[in-house]
C-alpha positions in Angstrom: 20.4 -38.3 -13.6 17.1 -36.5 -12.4 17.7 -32.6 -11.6 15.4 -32.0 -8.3 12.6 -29.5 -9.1 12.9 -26.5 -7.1 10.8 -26.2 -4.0 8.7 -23.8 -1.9 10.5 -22.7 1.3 6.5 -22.2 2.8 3.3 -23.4 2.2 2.1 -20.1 3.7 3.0 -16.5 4.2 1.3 -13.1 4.2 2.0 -9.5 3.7 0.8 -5.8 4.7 -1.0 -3.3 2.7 -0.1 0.5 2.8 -1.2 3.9 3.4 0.5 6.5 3.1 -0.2 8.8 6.4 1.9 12.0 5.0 3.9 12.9 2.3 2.2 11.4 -0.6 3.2 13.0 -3.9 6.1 15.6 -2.3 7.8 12.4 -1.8 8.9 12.6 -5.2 9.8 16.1 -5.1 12.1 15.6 -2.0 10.1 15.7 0.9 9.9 12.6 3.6 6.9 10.8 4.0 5.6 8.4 6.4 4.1 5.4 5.5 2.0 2.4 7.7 2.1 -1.0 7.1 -1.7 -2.8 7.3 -1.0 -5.9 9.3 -1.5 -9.5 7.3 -3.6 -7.6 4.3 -2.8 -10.8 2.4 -2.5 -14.4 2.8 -1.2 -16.7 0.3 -1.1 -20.5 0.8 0.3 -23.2 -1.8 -1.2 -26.9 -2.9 0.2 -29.3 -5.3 -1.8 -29.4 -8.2 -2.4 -33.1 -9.5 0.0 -32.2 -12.5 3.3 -31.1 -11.6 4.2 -30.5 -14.9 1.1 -27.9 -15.2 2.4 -23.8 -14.7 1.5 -22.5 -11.8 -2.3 -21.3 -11.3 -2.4 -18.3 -9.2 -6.0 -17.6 -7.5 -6.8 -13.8 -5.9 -10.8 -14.3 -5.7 -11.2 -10.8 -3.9 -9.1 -9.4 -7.0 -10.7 -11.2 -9.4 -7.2 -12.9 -10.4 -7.2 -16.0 -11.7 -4.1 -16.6 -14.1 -2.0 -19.3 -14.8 1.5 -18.2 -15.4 2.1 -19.1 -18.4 1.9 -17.1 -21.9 -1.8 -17.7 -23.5 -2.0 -18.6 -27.2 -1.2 -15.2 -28.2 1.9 -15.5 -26.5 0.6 -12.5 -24.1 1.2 -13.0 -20.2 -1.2 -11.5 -18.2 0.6 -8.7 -16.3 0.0 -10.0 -12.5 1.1 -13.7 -14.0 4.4 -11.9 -15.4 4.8 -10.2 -12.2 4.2 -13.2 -9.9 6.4 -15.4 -12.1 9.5 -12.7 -11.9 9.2 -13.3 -8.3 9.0 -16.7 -8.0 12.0 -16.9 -10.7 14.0 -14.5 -8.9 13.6 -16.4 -6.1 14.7 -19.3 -8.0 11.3 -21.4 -7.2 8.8 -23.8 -8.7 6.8 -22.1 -11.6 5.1 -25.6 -12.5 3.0 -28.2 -10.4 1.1 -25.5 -7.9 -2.4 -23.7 -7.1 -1.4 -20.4 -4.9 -4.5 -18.6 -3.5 -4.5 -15.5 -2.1 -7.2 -14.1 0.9 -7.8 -10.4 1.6 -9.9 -7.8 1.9 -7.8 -5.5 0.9 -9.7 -3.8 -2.1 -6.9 -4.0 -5.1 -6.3 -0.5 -7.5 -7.1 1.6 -4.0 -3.2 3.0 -3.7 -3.6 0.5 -0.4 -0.2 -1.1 -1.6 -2.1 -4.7 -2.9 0.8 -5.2 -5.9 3.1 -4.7 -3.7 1.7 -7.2 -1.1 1.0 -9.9 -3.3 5.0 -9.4 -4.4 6.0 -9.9 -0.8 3.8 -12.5 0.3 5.1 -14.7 -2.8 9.0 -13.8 -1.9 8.3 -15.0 1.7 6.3 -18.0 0.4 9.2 -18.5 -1.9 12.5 -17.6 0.5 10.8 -18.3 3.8 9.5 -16.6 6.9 13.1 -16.4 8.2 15.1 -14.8 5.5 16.2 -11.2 5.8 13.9 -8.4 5.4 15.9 -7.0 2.9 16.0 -9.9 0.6 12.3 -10.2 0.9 12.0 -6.5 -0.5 14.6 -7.0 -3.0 12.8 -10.6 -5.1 9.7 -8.4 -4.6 10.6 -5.5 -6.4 11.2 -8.2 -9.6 7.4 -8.0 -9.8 6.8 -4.6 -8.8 9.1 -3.3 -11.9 6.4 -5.0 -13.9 3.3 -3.6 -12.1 5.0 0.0 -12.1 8.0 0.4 -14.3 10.2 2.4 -11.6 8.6 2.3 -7.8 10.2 4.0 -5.1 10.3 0.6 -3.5 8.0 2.1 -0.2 5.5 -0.1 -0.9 7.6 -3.0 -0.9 9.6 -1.8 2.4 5.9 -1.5 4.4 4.6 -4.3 2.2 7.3 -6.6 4.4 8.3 -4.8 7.2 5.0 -3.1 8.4 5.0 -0.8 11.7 5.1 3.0 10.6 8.2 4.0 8.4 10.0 7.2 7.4 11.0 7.3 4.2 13.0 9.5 1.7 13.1 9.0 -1.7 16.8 6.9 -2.7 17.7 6.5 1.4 16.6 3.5 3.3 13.6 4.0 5.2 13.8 4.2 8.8 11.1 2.5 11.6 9.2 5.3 13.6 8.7 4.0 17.2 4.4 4.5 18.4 3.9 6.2 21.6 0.7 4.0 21.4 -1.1 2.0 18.4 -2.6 3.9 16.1 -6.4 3.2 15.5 -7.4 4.0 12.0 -10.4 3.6 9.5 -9.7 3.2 5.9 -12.4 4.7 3.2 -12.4 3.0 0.2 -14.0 5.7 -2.4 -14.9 3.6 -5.3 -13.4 5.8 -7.2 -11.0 4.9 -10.3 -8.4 7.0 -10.9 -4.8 7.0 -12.8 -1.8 7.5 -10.5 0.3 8.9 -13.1 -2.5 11.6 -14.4 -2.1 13.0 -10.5 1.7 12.3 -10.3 1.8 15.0 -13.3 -0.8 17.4 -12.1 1.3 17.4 -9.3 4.4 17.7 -10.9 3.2 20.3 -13.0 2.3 22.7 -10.4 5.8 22.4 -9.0 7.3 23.1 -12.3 5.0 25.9 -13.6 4.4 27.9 -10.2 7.2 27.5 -7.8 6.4 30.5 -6.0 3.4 28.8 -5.3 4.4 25.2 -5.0 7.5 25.8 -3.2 5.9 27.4 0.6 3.2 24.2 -0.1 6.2 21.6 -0.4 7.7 23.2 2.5 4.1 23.1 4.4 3.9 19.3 3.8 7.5 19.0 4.7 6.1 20.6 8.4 3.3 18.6 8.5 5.5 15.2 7.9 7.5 16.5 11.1 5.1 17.4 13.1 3.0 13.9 12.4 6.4 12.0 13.0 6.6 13.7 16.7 2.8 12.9 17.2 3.0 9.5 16.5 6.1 9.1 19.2 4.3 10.8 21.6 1.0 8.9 21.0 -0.5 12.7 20.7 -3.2 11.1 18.3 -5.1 14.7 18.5 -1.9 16.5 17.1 -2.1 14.0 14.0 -5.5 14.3 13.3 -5.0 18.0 13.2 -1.9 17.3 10.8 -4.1 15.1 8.7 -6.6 18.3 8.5 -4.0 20.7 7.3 -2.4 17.7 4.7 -5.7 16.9 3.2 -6.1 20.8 2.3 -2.6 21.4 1.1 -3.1 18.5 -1.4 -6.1 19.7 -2.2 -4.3 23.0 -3.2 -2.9 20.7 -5.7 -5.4 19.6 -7.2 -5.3 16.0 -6.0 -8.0 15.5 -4.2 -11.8 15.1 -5.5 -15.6 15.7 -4.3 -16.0 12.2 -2.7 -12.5 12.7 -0.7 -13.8 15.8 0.6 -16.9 14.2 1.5 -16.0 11.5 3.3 -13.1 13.4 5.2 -15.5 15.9 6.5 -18.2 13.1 7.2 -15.7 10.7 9.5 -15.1 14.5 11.2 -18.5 14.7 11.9 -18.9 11.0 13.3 -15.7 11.9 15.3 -12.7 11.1 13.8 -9.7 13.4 15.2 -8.8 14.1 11.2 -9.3 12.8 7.7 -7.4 13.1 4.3 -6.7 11.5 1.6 -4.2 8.7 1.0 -2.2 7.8 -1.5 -2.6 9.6 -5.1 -6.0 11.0 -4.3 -8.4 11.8 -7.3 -10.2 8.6 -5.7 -8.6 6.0 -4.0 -9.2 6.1 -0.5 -9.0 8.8 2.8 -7.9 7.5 5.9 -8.9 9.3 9.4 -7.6 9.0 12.8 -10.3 7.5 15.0 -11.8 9.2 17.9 -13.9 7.6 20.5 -16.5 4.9 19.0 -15.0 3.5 16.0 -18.2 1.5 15.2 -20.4 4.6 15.5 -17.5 6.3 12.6 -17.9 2.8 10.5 -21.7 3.3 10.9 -22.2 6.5 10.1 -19.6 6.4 6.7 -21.7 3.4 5.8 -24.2 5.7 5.6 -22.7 7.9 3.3 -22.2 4.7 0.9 -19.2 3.9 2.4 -17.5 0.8 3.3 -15.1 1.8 5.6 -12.6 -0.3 7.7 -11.1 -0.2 10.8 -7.2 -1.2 11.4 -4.6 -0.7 14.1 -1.1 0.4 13.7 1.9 -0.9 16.0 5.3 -0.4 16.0 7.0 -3.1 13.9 
């Protein structure tokens, strides 16, 4: 008797990307943070390859992926093939017989949440566009143990769920209702860095100078508050300011870097209600409210070398 090859639930399904608006690194420490989903960041659709006894090919040409998931002749398994096949097997689907390709311009390694995506755009492609929210996030974390060893699991939650979340650190998150959408540019640095260098600079701060640390935890701990009460009311001023005062606390940590600075004060300049940086810092990207012409703010941070983009936040 002939066992019938597991199947695809969808032949298409997308995720969000991530920023973190406050909270980033005190997160760990305790403190909420609120993150923001970027709608349909990614897109992956499925074909049948003309061999359905071939693995799996899985195709990210803005990432530069292409990997089949299956060991090479080392034995090695590329680490975004490992992490895409613990989905797909967690989800009990076909690992043989397909081409997935992913869209986006998300950039990828920008703390914009793009593991984390990909994991949630394969669980839906795998589970469906129906299924539970929460059994999305859970198959997706399978792959994002691999990317990260132990994530908080925000990503994930934003990754599927989108909208603007609170979340602490062990709790559920919770949805944060807009008073009206939230219009924001994204500034890619270009800037490598290593999350878990600034996770420990951070860290070490906290343990070596709490009489220093502690008043700055507590600061961010206001600012989360007061950007949470801002982004009910729609006061989009009062969050800019709150972005202002962020960006310099975490620069008090040392997390930020010249080119953060730069382009925060720059999308000021152009008009941008406030800027900081998002995410890890020491690179990555900033992220500013936008006030009155977002094209003239794209314009002008191109100018600066920057290839800024534009997004709008809802409610989920």
């Amino acid at each position: 008797m002939t066992v019938p090859r597991p199947a695809l639930a969808a032949t298409q399904a997308s995720a969000c990307g991530k920023v973190i608006l406050l909270g980033e690194h005190a997160v760990v420490h305790g403190v909420p943070a609120l993150a923001a989903g970027l709608a349909d960041a990614l897109t992956v659709r499925a074909r049948p390859l003309a061999d359905p006894n071939a693995p799996i090919r899985l195709r990210i040409p803005a990432w530069d992926v292409d990997v089949r998931l299956a060991p090479d002749e080392g034995g090695r398994l590329h680490p975004v093939a490992e992490a895409a096949a613990a989905v797909l097997a967690t989800c009990d689907a076909p690992l043989f017989g397909l081409e997935i390709v992913g869209e986006t311009a998300l950039p990828a390694g920008a703390g914009l949440g793009s593991s984390a995506a990909l994991c949630v755009a394969l669980a839906r492609l795998a589970l469906g566009p129906d299924r539970p929210v929460e059994e999305i996030v859970e198959a997706s974390m399978a792959g994002e143990r691999i990317f990260h060893g132990a994530p908080s699991g925000i990503d994930s939650e934003v990754a599927a769920r989108g909208g603007v979340v609170r979340f602490v650190r062990g709790s559920s998150p919770t949805p944060v209702r807009l008073g009206r959408p939230l219009a924001l540019a994204v500034l890619p640095t270009g800037v490598p860095r290593k999350t878990a260098d600034l996770v420990a600079r951070f860290g070490t701060l906290v343990r070596e100078e709490p009489g220093v640390a502690t008043p700055l935890l507590q600061a961010i701990r206001a600012c989360v508050d007061r950007g949470e009460a801002a982004l009910r009311d729609g006061d989009l001023a009062s969050l800019g300011r709150t972005f202002d005062a962020c960006h310099g606390i975490l620069a008090a940590f040392g997390v930020s870097h010249p080119r953060l600075d730069a382009l925060c004060a720059a999308a000021r300049s152009a008009g941008a209600l406030g800027a900081k940086l998002t995410g890890a810092g020491g690179g990555g990207c900033a992220i500013a409210v936008v006030g009155g012409s977002a094209e003239h703010l794209r314009e002008a941070l191109a100018q600066e070398g920057c290839p800024a983009f534009l997004t709008e936040i809802r409610s989920s």
